[in-house]
N, C-alpha and C positions, 0 to 999 in steps of 0.2 A: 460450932454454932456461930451465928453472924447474926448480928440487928441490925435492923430494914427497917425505919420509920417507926423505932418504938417497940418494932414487935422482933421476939426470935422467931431464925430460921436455923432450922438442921440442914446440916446438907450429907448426903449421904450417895457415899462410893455403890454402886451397881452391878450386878449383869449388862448386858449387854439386850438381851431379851427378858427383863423384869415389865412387868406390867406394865407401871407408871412411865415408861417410854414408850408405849406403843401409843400409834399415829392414827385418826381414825379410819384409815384407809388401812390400817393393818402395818405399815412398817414401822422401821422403829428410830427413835431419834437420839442425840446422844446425851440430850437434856432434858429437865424438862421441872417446873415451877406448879406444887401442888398450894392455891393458897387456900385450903380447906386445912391441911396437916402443917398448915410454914415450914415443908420439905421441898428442898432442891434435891433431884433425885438425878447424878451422873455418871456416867459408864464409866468404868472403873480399870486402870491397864491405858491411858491417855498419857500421850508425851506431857510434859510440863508447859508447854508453850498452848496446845492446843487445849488440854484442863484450865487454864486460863482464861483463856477464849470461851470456854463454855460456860465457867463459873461466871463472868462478867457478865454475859448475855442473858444468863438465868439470872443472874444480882438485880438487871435491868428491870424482867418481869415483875420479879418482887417488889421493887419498888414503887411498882404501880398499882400494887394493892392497895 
């Protein structure tokens, strides 16, 4: 759990094909910032360097709820 301007976020390890990743076009991404649940939902089996990267980029989203 992380706080974002007050509010919690979960963040929570994935699939790789879990729902909340899929793109409207149909593929799939490796992040992705629900701010209806204040879930960050990430594929899960990510080096550490690049799970950082995604975490930060989804951190970003959140933030601008």
């Amino acid at each position: 759990m992380v706080r974002v301007n007050g509010y919690d976020w979960r963040i929570m390890l994935t699939s790789s094909n879990h729902p909340q990743l899929m793109r409207p076009d149909g593929s799939f991404t490796l992040g992705c910032c629900n701010s209806e649940n204040k879930t960050i939902y990430i594929v899960e089996g990510l080096n550490k360097t690049y799970f950082k990267k995604v975490l930060c980029h989804e951190l970003v989203h959140a933030s601008m709820y």
